[in-house]
py3Dmol code that shows the C-alpha trace and the ligand (Angstrom):
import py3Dmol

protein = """\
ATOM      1  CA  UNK A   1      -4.988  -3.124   8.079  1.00  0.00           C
ATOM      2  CA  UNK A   2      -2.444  -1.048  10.156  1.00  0.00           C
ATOM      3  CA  UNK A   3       0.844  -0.714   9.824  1.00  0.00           C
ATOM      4  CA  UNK A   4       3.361   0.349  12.547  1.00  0.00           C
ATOM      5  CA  UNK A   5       7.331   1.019  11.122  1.00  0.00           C
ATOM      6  CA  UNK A   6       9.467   2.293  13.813  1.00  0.00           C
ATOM      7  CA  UNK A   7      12.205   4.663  12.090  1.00  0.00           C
ATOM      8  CA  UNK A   8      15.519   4.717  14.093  1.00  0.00           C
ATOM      9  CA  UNK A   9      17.527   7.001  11.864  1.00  0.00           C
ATOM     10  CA  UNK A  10      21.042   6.580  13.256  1.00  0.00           C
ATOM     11  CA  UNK A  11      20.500   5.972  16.882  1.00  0.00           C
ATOM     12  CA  UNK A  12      21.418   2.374  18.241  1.00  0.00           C
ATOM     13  CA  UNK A  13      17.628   1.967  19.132  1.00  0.00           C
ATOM     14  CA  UNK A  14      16.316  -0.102  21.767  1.00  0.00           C
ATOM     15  CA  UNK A  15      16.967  -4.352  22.748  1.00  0.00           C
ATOM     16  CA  UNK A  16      15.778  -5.550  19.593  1.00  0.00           C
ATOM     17  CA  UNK A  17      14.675  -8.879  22.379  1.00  0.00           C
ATOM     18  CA  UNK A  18      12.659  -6.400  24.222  1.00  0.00           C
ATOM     19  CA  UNK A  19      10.180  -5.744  20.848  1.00  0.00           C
ATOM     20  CA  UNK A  20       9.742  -9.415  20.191  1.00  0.00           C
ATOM     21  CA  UNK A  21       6.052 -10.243  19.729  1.00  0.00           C
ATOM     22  CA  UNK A  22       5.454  -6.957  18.216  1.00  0.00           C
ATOM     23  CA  UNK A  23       3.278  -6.185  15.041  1.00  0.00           C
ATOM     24  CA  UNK A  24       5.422  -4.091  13.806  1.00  0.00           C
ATOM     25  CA  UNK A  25       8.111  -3.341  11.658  1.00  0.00           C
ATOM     26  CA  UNK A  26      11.715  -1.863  12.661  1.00  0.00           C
ATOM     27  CA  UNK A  27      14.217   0.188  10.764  1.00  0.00           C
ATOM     28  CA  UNK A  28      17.414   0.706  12.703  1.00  0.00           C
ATOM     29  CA  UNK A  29      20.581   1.373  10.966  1.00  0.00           C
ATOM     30  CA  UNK A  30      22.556  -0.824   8.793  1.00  0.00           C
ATOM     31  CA  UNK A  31      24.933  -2.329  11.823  1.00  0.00           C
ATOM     32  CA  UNK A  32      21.589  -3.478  14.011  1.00  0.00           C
ATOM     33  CA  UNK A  33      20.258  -5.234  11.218  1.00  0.00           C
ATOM     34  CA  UNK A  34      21.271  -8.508  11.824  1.00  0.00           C
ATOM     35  CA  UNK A  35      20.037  -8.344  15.610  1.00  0.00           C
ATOM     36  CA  UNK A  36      16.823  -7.707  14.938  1.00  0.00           C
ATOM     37  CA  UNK A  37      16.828  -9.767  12.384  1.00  0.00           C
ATOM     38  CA  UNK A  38      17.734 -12.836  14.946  1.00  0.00           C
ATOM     39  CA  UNK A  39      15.434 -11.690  17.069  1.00  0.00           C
ATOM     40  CA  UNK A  40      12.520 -12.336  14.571  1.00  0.00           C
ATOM     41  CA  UNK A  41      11.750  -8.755  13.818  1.00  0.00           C
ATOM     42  CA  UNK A  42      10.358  -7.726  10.823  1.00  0.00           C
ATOM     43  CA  UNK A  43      13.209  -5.549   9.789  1.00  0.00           C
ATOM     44  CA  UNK A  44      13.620  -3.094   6.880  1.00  0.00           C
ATOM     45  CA  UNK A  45      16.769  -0.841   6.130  1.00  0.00           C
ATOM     46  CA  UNK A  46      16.374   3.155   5.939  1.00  0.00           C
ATOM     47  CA  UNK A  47      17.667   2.962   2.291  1.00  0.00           C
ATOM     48  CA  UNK A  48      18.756   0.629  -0.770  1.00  0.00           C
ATOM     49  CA  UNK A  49      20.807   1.037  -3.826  1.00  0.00           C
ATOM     50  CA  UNK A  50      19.224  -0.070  -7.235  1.00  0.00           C
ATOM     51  CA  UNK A  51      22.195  -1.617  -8.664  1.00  0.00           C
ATOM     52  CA  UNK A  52      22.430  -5.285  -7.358  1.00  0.00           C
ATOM     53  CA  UNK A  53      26.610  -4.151  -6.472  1.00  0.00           C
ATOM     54  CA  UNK A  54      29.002  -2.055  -7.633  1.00  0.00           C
ATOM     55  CA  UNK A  55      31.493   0.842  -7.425  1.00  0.00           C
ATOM     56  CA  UNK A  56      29.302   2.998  -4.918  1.00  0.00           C
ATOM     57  CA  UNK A  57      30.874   3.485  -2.152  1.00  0.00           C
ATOM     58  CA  UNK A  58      28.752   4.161   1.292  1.00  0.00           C
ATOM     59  CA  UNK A  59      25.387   2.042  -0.426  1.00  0.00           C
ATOM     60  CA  UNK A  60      23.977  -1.432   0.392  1.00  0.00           C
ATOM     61  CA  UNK A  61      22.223  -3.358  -2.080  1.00  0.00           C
ATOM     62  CA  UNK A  62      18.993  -5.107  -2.413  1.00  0.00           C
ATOM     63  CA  UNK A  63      20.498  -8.421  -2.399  1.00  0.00           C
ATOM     64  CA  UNK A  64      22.690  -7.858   0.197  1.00  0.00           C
ATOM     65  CA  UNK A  65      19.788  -7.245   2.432  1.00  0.00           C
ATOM     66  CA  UNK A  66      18.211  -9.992   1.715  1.00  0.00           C
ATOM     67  CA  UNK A  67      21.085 -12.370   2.170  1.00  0.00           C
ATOM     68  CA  UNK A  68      20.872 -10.617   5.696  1.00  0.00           C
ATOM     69  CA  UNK A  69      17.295 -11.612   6.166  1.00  0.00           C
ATOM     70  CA  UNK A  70      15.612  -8.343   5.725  1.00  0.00           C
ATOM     71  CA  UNK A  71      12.381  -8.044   4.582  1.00  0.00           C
ATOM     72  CA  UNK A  72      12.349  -4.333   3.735  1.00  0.00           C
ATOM     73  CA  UNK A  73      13.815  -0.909   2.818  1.00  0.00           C
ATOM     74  CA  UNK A  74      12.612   2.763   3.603  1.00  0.00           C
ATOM     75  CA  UNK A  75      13.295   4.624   0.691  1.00  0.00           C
ATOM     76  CA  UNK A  76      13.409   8.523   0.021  1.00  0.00           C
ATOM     77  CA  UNK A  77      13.111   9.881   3.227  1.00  0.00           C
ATOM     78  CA  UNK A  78      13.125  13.389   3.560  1.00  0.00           C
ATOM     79  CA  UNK A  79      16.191  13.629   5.525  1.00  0.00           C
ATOM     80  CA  UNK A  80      18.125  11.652   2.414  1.00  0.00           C
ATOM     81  CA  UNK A  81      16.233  13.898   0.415  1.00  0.00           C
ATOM     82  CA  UNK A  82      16.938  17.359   2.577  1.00  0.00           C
ATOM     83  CA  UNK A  83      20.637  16.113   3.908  1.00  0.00           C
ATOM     84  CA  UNK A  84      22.005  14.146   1.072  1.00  0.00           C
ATOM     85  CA  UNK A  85      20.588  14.858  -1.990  1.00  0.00           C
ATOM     86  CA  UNK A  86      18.477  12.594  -3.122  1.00  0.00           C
ATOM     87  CA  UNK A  87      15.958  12.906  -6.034  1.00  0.00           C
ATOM     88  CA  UNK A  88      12.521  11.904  -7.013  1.00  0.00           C
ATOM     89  CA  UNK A  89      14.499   9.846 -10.058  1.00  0.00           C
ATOM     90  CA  UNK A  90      16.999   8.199  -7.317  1.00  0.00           C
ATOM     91  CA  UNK A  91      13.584   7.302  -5.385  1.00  0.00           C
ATOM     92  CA  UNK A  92      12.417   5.847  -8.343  1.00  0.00           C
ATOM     93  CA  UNK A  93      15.395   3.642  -9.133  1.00  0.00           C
ATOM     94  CA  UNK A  94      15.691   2.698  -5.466  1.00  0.00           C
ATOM     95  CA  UNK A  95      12.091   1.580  -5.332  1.00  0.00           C
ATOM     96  CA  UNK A  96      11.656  -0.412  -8.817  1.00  0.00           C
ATOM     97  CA  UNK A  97      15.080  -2.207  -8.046  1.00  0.00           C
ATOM     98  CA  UNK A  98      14.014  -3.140  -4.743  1.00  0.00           C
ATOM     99  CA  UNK A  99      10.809  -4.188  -5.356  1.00  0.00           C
ATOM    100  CA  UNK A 100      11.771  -5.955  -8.303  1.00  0.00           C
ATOM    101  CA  UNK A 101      14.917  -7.926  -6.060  1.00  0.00           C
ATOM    102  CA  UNK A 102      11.457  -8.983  -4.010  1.00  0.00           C
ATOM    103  CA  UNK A 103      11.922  -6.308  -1.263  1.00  0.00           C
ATOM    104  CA  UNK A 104       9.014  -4.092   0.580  1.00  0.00           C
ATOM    105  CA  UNK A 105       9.639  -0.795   0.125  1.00  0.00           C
ATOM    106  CA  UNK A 106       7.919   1.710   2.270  1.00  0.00           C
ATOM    107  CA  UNK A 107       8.527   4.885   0.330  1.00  0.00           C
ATOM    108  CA  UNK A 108       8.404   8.853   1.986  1.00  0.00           C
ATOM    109  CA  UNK A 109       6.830  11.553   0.115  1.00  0.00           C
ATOM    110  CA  UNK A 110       5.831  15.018   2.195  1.00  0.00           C
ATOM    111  CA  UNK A 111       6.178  18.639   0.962  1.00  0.00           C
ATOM    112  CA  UNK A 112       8.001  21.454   3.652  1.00  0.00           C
ATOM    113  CA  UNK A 113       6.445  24.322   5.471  1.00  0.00           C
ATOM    114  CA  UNK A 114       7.679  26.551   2.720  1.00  0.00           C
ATOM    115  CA  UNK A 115       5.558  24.431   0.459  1.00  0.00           C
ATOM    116  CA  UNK A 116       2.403  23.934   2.813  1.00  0.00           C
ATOM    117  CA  UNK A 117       2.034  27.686   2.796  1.00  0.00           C
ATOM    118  CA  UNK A 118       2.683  28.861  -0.605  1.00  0.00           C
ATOM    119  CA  UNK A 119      -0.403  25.961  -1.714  1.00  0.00           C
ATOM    120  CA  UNK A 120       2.040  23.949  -3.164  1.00  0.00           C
ATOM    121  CA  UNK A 121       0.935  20.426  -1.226  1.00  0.00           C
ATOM    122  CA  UNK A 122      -0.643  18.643  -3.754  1.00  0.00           C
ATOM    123  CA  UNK A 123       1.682  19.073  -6.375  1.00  0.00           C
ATOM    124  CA  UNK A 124       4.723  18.155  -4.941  1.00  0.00           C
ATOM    125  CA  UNK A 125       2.821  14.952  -3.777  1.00  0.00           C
ATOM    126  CA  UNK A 126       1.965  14.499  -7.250  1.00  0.00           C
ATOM    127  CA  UNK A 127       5.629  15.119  -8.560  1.00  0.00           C
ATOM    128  CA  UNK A 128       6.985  12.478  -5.612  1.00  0.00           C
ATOM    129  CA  UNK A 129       4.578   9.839  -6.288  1.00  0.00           C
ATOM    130  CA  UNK A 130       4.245  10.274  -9.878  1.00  0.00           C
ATOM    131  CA  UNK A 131       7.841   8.461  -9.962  1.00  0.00           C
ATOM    132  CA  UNK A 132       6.481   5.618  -8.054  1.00  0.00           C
ATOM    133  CA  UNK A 133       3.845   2.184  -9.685  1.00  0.00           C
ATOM    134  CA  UNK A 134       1.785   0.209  -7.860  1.00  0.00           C
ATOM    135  CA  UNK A 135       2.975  -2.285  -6.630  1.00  0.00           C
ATOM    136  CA  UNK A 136       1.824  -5.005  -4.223  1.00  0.00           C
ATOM    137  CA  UNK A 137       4.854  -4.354  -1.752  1.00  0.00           C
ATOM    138  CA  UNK A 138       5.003  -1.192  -2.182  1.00  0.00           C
ATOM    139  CA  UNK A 139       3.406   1.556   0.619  1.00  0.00           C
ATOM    140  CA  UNK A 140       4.275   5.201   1.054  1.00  0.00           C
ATOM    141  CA  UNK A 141       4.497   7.042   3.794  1.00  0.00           C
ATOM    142  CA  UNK A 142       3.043  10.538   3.946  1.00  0.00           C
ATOM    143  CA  UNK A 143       5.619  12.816   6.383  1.00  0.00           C
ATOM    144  CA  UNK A 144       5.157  16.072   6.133  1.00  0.00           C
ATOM    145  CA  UNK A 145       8.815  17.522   6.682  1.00  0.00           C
ATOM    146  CA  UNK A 146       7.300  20.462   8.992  1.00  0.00           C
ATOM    147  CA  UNK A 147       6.378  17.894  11.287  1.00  0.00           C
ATOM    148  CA  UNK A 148       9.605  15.269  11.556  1.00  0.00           C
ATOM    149  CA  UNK A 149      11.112  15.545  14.883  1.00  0.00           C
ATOM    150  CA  UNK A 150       9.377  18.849  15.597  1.00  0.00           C
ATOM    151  CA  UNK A 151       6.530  17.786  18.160  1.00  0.00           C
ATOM    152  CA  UNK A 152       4.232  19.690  15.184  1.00  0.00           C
ATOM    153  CA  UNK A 153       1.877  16.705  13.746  1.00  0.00           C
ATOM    154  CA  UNK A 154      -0.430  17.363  10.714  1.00  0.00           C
ATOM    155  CA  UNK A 155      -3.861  17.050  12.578  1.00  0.00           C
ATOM    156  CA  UNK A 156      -5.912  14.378  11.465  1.00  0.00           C
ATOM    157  CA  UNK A 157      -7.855  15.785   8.932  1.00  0.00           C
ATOM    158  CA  UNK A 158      -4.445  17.285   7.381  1.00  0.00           C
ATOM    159  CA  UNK A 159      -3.566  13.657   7.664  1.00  0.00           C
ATOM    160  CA  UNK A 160      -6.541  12.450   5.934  1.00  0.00           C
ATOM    161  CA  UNK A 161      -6.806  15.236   2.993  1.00  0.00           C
ATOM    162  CA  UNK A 162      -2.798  14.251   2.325  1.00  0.00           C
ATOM    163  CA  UNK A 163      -3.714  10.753   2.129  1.00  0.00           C
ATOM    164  CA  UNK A 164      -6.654  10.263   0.617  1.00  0.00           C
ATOM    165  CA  UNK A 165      -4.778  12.679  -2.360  1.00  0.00           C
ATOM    166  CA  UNK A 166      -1.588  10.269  -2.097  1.00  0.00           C
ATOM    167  CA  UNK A 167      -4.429   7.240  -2.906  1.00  0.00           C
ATOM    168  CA  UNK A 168      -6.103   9.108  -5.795  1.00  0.00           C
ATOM    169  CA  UNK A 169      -2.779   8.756  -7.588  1.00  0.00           C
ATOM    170  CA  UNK A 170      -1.602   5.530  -6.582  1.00  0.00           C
ATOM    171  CA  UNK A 171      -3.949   2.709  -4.823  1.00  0.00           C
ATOM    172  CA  UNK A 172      -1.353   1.489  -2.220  1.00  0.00           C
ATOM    173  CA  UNK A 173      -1.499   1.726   1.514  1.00  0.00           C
ATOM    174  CA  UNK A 174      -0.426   5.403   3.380  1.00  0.00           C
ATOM    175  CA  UNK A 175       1.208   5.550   6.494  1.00  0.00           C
ATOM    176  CA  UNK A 176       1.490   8.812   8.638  1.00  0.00           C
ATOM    177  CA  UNK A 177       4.627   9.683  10.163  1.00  0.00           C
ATOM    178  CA  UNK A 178       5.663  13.227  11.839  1.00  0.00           C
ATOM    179  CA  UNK A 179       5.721  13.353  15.410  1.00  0.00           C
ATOM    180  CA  UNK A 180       3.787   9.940  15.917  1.00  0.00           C
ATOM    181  CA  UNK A 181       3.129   9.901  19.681  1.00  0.00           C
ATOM    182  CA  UNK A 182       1.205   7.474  21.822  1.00  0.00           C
ATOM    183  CA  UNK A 183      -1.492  10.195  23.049  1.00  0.00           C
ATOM    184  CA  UNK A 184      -2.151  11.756  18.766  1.00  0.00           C
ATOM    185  CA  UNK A 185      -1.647   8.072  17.302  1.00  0.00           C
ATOM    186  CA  UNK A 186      -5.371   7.315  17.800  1.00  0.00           C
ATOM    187  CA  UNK A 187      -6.453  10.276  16.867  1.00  0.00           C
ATOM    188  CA  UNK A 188      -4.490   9.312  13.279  1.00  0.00           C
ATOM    189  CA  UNK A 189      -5.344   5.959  12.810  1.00  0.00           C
ATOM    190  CA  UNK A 190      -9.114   6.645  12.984  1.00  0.00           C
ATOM    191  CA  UNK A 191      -8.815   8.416   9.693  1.00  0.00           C
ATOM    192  CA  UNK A 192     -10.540   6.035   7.327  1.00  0.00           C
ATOM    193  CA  UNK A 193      -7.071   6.519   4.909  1.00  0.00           C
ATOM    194  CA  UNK A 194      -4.551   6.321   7.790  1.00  0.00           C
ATOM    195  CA  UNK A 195      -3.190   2.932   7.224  1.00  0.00           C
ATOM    196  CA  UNK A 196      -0.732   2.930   9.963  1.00  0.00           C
ATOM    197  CA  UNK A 197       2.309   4.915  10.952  1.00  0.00           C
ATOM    198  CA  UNK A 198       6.120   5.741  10.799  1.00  0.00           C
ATOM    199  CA  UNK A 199       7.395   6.719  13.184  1.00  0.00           C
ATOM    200  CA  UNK A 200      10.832   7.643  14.488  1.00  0.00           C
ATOM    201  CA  UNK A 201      11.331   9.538  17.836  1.00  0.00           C
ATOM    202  CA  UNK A 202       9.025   7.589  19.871  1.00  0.00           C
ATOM    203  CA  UNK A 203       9.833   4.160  18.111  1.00  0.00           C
ATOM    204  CA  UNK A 204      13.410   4.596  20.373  1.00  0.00           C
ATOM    205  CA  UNK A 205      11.494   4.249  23.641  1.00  0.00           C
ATOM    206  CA  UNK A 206       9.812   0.769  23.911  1.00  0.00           C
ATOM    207  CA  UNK A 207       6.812   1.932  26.129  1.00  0.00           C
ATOM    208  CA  UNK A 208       6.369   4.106  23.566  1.00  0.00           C
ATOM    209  CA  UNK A 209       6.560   2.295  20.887  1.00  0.00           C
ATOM    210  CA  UNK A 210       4.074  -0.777  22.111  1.00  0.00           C
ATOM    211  CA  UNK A 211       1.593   1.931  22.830  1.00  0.00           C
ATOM    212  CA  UNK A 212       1.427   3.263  19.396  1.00  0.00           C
ATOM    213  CA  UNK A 213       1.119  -0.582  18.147  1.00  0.00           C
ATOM    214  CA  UNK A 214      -1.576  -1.105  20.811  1.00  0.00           C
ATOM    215  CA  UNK A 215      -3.600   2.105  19.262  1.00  0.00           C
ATOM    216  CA  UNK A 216      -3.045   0.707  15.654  1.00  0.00           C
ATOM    217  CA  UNK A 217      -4.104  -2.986  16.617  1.00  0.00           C
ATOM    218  CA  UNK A 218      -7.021  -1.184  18.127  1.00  0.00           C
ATOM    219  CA  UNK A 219      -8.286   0.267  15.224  1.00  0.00           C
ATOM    220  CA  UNK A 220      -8.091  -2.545  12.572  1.00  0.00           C
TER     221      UNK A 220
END
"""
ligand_1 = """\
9
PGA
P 9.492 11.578 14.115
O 10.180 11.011 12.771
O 8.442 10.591 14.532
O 10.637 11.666 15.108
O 8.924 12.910 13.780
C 9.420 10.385 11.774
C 10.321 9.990 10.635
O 11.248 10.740 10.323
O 10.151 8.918 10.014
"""
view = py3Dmol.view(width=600, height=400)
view.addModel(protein, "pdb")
view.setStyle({"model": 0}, {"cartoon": {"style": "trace"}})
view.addModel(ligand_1, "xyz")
view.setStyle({"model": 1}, {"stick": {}})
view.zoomTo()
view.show()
């Protein structure tokens, strides 16, 4: 099984039309949800609250997206994590409440440069996905932070050491995302614990984008 998830952070993204067909999922921002959503997408959010609604000004609920069609949230991505705060606990919360509202989740765990080099990998893995339980919706993304938006990618053997670590703890599928590009996708994907990929920068070009799917469809 591979798994593509095209990350659009806050950028508009591309015709949500021009992707129809696509295995893949997209995650643009809240306000292109319902387009790619009516163009038969399979279409997750980049983040969910775990209370169903409320006085939390700025979140979107589980519920909410699935009144929308959605079939999906991102959760804990290292920019929310970095930018705005969030913790392994809020990760938590937002995963168990959406899986629980019958969401996918797809949730990020990576450790920074900082981290890489003073050895300290593995155990912030451990401390990020120790929040997390199986779950049959549930997949996690391995993006090491070094490596988001920076043209650095973890080769694939960092890839593959990260991952088959992640699945040691928790038996769920691990994507790859980091600088996911058409010409190191294969590369990734032949890892035997490379389940797919997230990927943001080159989800926002659609030749791109197909040519990562066409390297994952390879594969499985
Ligand atoms: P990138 O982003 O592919 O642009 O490095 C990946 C992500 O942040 O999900």
């Amino acid at each position: 099984m591979s798994i593509v998830a095209g990350n659009w952070k806050m950028f508009d993204g591309p015709d949500p039309h021009a992707l129809a067909g696509l295995d893949a999922i997209v995650c643009p921002p809240y306000t292109r949800l319902r387009d790619c959503v009516a163009a038969g997408l399979t279409t997750y959010a980049q983040n969910v609250h775990w209370e169903p609604e409320g006085a939390y000004t700025g979140e979107i609920s589980a519920p909410m997206l699935l009144e929308l069609g959605v079939t999906g949230s991102l959760v804990g991505h290292s920019e929310r994590r970095q930018l705005f705060g969030e913790t392994d606990e809020g990760v938590a919360r937002r995963t168990a409440a959406a899986l629980e509202a019958g969401l996918h989740v797809i949730a990020c765990v990576g450790e920074t440069l900082e981290q890489r080099e003073a050895d300290e990998t593995q155990a912030v893995l451990r401390r990020q996905v120790s929040v997390l339980d199986e779950h049959e919706r549930l997949v996690i993304a391995y993006e090491p932070v070094w490596a988001i938006g920076t043209g650095l990618t973890a080769t694939p053997e960092m890839a593959q050491t990260a991952h088959a670590f992640i699945k040691s703890l928790l038996d769920v599928p691990v994507l790859y995302g980091g600088s996911v590009k058409p010409d190191n996708a294969t590369g990734l994907f032949e890892q035997p614990d490379v389940d797919g990929a997230l990927v943001g920068g080159a989800s926002l070009d659609i030749d791109s984008f197909r040519a990562i799917c066409e390297a994952a469809r390879s594969r499985s």
